[in-house]
Backbone as CSV, one residue per row, in Angstrom:
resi,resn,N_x,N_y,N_z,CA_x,CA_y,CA_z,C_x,C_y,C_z
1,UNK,109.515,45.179,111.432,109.194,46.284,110.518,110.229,47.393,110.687
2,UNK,110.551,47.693,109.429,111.401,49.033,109.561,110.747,50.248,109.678
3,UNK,111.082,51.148,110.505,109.617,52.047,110.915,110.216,53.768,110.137
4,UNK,111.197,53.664,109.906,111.315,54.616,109.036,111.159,55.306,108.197
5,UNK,110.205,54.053,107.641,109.414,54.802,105.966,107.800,54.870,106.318
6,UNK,107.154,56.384,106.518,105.861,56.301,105.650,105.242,55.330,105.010
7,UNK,104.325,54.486,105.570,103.796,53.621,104.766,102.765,53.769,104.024
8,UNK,102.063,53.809,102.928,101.194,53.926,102.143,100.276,52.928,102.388
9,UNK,98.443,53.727,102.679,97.776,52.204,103.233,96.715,51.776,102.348
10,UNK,97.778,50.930,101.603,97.010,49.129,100.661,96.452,48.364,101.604
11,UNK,95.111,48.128,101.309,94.369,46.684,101.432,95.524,45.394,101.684
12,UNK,95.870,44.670,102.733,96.315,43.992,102.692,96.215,42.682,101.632
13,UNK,94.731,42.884,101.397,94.571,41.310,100.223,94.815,41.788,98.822
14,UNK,95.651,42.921,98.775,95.630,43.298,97.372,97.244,42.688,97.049
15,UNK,98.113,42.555,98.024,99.367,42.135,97.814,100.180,42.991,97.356
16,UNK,100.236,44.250,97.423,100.732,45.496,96.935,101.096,45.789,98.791
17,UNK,102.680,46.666,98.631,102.812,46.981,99.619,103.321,47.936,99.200
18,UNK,103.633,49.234,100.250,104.322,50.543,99.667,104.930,51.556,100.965
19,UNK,106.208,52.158,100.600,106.448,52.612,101.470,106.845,53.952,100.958
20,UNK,107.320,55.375,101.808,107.835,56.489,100.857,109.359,55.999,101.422
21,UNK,110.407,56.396,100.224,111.766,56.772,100.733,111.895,58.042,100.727
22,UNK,113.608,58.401,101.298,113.689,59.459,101.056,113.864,60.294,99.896
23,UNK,113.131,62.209,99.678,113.105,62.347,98.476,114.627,62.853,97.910
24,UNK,115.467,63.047,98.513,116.630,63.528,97.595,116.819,62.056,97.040
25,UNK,116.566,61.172,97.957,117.193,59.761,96.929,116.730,60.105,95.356
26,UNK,115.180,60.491,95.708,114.809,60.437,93.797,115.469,61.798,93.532
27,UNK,115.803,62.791,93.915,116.554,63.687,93.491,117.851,63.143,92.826
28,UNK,118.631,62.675,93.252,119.751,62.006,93.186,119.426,61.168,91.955
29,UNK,118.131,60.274,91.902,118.100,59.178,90.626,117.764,60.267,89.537
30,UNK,117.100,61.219,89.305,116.862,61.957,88.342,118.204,62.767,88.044
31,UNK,119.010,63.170,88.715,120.353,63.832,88.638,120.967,62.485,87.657
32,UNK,120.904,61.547,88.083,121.772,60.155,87.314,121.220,60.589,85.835
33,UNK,119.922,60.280,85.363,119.459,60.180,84.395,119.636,60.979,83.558
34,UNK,119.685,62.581,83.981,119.650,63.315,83.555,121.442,63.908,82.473
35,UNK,122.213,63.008,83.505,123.680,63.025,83.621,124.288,62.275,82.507
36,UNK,123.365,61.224,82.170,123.722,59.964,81.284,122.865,60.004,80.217
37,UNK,122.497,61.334,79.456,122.135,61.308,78.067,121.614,60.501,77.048
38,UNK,123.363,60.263,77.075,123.876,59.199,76.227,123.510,57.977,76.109
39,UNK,123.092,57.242,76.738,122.803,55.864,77.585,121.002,55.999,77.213
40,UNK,120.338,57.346,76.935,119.049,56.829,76.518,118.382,55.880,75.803
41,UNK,117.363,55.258,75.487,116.802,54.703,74.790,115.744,54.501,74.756
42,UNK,114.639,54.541,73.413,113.536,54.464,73.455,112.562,53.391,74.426
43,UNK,111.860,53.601,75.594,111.112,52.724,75.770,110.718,51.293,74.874
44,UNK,110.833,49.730,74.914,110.711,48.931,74.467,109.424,48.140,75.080
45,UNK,109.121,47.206,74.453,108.562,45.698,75.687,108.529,44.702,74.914
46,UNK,108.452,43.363,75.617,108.577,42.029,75.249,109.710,41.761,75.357
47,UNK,109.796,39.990,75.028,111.332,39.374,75.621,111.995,39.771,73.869
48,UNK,111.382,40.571,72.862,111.690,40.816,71.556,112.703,42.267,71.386
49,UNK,111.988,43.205,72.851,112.451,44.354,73.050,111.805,45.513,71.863
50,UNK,110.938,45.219,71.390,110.338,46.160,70.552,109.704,47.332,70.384
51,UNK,110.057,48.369,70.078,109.588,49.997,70.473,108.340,49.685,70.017
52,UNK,106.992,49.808,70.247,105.730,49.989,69.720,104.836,51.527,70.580
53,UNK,105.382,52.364,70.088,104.716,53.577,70.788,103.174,53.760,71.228
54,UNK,101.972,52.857,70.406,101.120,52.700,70.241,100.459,52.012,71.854
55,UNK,101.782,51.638,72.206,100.970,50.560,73.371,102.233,51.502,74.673
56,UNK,103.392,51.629,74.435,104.524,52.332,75.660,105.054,52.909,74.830
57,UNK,105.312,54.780,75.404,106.210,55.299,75.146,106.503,56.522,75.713
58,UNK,108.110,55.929,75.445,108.990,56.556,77.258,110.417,56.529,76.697
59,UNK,111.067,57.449,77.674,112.840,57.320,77.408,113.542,56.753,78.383
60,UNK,114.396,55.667,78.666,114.816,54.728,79.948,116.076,54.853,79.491
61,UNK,116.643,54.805,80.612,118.187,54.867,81.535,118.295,53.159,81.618
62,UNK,118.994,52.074,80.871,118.923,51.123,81.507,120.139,50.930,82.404
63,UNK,120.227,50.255,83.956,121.565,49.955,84.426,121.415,48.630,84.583
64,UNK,122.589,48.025,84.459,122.819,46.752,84.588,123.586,46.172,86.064
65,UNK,123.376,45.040,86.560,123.715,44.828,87.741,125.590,45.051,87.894
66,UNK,126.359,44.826,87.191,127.962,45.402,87.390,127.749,46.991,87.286
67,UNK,126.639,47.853,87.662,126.734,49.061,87.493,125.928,49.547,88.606
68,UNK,125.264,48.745,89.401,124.239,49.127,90.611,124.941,50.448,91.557
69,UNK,126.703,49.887,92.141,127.112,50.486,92.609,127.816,52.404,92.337
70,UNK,127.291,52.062,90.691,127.988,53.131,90.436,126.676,54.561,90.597
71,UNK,125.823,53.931,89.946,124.372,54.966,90.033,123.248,54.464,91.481
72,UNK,123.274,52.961,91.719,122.073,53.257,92.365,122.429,52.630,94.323
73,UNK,123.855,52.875,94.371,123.837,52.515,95.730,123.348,53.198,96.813
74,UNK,122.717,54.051,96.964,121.916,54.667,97.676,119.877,54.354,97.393
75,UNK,120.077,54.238,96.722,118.515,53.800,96.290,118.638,52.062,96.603
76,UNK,119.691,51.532,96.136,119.330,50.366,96.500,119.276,49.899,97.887
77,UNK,119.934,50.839,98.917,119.884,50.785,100.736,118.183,50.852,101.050
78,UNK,117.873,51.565,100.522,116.267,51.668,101.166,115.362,51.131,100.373
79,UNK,115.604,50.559,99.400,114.846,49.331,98.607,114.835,48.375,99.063
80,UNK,116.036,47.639,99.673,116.464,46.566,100.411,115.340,46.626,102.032
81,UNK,115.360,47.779,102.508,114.764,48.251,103.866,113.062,48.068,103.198
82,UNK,112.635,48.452,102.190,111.084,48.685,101.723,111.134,47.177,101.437
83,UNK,111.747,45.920,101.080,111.452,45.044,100.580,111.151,43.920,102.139
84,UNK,112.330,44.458,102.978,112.245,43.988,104.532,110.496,43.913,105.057
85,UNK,110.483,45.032,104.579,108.656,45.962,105.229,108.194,44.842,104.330
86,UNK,107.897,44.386,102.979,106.981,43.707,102.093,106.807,42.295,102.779
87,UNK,107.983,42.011,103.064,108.109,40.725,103.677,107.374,39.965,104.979
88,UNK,107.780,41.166,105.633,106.859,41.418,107.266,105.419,41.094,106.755
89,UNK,104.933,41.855,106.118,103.295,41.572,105.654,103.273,40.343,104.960
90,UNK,104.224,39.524,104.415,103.493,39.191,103.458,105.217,37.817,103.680
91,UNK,105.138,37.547,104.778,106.252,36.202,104.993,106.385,35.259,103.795
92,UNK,105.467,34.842,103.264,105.267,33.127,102.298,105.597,34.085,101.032
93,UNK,106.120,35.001,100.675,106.725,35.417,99.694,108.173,35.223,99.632
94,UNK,108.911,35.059,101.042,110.209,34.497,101.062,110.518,32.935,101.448
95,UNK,109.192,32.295,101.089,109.470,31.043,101.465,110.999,29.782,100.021
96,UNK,111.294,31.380,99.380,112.530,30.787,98.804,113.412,31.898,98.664
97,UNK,113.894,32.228,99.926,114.530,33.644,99.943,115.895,33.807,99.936
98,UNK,116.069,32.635,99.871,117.953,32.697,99.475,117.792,32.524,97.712
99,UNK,117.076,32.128,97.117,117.049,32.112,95.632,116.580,33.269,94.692
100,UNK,116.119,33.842,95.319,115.534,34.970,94.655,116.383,36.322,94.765
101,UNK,116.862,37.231,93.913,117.245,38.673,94.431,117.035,39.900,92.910
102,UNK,117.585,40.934,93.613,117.961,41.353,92.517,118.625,41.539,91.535
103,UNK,118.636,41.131,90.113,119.785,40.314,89.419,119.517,41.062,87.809
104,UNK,118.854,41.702,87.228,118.646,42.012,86.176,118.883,43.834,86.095
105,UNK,118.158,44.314,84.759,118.615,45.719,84.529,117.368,45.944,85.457
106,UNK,117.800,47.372,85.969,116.754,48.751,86.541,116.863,49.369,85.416
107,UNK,115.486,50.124,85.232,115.140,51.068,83.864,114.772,52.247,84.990
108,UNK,115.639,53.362,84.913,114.595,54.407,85.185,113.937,55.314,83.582
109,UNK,112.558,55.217,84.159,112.450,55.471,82.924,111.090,57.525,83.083
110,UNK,111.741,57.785,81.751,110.927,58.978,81.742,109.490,59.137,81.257
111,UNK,108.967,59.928,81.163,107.386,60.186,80.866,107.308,61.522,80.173
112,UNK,106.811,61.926,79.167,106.591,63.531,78.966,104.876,63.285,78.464
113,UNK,104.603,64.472,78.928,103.024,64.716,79.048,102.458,64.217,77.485
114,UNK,101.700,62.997,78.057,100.937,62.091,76.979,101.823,60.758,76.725
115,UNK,102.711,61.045,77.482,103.430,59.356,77.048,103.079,58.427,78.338
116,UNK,103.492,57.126,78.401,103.239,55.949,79.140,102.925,54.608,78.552
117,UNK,102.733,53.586,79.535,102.687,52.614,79.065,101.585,52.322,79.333
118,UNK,100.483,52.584,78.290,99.063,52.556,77.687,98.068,50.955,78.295
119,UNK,99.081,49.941,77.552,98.453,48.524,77.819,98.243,47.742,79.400
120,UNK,97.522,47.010,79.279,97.067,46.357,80.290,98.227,45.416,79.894
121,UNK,99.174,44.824,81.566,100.394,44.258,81.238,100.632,43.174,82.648
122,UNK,101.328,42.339,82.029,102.110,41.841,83.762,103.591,42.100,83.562
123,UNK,103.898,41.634,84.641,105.531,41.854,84.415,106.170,40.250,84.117
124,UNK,105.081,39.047,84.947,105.673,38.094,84.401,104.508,37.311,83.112
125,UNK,105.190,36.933,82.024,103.442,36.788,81.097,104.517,35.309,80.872
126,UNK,105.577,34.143,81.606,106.036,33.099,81.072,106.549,32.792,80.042
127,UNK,107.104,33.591,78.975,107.656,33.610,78.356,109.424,34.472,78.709
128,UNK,110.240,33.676,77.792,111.577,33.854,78.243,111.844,34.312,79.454
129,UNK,112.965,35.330,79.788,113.458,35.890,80.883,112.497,36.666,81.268
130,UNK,110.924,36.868,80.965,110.338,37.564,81.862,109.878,35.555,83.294
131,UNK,109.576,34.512,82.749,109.227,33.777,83.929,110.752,33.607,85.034
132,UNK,111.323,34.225,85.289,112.003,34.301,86.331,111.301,35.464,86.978
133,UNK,110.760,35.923,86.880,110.208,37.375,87.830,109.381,36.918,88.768
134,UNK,110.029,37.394,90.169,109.018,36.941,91.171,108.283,38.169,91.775
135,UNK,108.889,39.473,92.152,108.166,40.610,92.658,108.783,41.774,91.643
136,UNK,107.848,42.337,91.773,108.243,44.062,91.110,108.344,45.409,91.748
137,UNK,109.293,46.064,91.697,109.413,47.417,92.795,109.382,48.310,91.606
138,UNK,109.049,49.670,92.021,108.651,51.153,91.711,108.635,51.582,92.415
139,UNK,109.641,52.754,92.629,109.479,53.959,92.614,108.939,55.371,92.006
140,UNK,108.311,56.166,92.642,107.938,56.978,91.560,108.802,58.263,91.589
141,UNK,109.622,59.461,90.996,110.610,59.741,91.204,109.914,61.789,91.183
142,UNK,108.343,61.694,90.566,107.906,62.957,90.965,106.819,62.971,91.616
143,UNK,106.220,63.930,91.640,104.913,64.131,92.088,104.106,64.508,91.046
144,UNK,103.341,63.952,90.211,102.779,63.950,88.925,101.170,63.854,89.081
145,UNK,100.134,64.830,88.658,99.469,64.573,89.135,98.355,63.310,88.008
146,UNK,97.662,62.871,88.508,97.052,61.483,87.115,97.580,60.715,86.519
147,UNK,98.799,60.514,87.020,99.717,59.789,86.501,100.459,58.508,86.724
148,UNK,99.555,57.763,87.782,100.185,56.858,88.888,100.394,55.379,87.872
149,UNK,99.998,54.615,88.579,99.232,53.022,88.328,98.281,52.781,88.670
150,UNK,97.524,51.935,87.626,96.438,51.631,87.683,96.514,49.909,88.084
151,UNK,95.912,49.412,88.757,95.756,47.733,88.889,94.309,47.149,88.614
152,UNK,93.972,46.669,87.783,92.570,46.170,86.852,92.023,45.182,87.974
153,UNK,92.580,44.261,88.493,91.864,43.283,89.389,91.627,43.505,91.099
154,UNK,92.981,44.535,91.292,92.496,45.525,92.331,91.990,46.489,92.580
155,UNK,91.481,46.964,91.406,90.635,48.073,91.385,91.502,49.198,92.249
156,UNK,92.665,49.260,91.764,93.539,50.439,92.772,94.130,51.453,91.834
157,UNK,94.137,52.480,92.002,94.726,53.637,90.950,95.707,54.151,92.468
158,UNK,97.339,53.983,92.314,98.189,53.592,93.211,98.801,55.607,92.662
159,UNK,98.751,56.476,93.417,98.973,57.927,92.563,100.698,57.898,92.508
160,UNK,101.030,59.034,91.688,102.603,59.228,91.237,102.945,59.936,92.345
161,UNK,103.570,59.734,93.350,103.728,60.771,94.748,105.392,60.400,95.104
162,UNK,106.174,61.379,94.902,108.250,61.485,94.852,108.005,60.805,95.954
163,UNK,108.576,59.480,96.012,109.045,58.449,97.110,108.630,57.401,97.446
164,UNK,107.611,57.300,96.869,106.520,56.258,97.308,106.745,55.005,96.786
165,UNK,107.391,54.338,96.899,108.272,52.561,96.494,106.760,51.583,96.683
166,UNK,106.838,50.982,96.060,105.417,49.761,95.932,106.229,49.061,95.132
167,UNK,105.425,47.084,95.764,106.360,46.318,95.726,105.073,45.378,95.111
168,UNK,105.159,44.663,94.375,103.952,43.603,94.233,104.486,42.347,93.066
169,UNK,103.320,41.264,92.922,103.732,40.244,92.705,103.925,40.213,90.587
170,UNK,104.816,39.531,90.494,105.146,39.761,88.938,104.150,39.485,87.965
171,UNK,103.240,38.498,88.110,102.243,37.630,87.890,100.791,38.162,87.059
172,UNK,99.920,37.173,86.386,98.783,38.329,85.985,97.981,38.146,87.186
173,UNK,97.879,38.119,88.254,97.144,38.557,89.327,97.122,40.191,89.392
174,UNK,98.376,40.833,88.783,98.350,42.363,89.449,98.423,42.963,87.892
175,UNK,97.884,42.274,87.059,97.607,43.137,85.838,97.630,44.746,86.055
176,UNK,98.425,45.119,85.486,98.281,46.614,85.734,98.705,47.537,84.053
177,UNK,98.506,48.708,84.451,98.327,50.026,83.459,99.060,51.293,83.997
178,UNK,100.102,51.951,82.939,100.060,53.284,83.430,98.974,54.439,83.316
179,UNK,98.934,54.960,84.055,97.966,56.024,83.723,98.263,57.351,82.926
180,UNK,98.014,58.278,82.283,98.686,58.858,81.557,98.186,60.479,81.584
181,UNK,98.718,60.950,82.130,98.611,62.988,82.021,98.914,63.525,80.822
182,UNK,98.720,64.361,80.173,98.660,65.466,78.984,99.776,66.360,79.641
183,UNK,99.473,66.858,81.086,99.540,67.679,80.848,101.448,67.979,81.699
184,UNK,101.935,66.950,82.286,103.094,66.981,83.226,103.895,65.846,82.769
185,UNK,105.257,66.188,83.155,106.043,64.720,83.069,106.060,63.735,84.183
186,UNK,107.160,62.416,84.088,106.956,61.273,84.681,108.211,60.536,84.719
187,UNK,108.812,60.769,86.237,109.670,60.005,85.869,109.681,58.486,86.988
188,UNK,109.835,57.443,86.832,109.976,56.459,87.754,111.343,55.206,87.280
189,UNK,111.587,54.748,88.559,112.598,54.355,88.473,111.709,52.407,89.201
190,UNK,112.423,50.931,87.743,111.372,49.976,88.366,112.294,48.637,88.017
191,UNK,112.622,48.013,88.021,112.682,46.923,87.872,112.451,45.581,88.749
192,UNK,113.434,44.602,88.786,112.330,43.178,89.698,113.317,42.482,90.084
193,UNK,112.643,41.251,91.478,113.209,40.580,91.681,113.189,39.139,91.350
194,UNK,113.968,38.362,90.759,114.434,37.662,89.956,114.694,36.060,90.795
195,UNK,114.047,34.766,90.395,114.248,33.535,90.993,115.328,33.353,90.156
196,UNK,116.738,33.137,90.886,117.806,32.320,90.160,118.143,31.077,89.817
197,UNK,116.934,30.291,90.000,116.863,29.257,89.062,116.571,28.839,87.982
């Protein structure tokens, strides 16, 4: 175990693990976002990519993996360290651990009071490039209050707290929901790790 991070204490049978990083890191990711304007784009979902505000809506930063080093090499050091920690708990998640990494876009994405992603969702639903998804990381990048994740089969409302990285399985086992404030913004930074086969 890496003993450096604050751990956040999940039920072990929920398969959710969580640790805090440090907060200038999310200082630093919101400085990125904030920096790169340009590069916005409306919140989407599906392997269709379709804005439907009705169900998510948000403004995302997407980076792509030839760009990790340019915005997120510091976030990705202690992601790597929080994913170490997931592992420790939870070994038979790397029982294919040379095949799996991180390989797709990170979205950090924004929130303004009343937006989110409304629907009950997985991250992997087997269709196209979402069935390569094996785990999912989040960060949350403020301290927001009502604003966390919600998980339907774990009965866990996981709160928005600057640092707090949670790692869980892509799958509809962890069906989950954003939760949504009126009254504050939201920013989190999430994407997944990816079977390369």
């Amino acid at each position: 175990m890496i003993n450096d991070y604050e751990k956040y204490d999940f039920d072990e049978s929920s398969f959710i693990g969580g640790w805090y990083i440090p907060e200038e890191i999310c200082d630093e990711l919101i400085e990125t976002y904030n920096n790169n304007e340009d590069k916005w784009s409306p919140g989407a979902i599906g392997t269709s990519i379709k804005v439907e505000e009705t169900i998510k809506k948000s403004t995302e930063f997407f980076i792509k993996p030839n760009e990790y080093h340019l915005y997120l090499k510091n976030y990705i050091h202690h992601l790597n360290n929080v994913l170490e920690n997931y592992k420790e708990i939870y070994p038979y998640c790397s029982l294919r651990m040379n095949e799996w990494t991180i390989n797709s876009t990170i979205k950090i994405q924004h929130y303004k009071p009343g937006e989110g992603f409304k629907q009950w969702h997985c991250e992997n639903n087997g269709s196209g490039y979402f069935k390569s998804r094996h785990l999912v990381f989040m960060t949350y990048l403020t301290n927001t209050k009502n604003a966390g994740t919600e998980f339907y089969h774990q009965n866990i409302k996981v709160p928005c707290k600057k640092g707090l990285t949670i790692i869980w399985p892509a799958g509809w086992t962890h069906i989950h929901r954003g939760m949504i404030t009126k009254n504050e913004e939201k920013t989190i930074i999430t994407g997944w790790y990816n079977f390369n086969a």
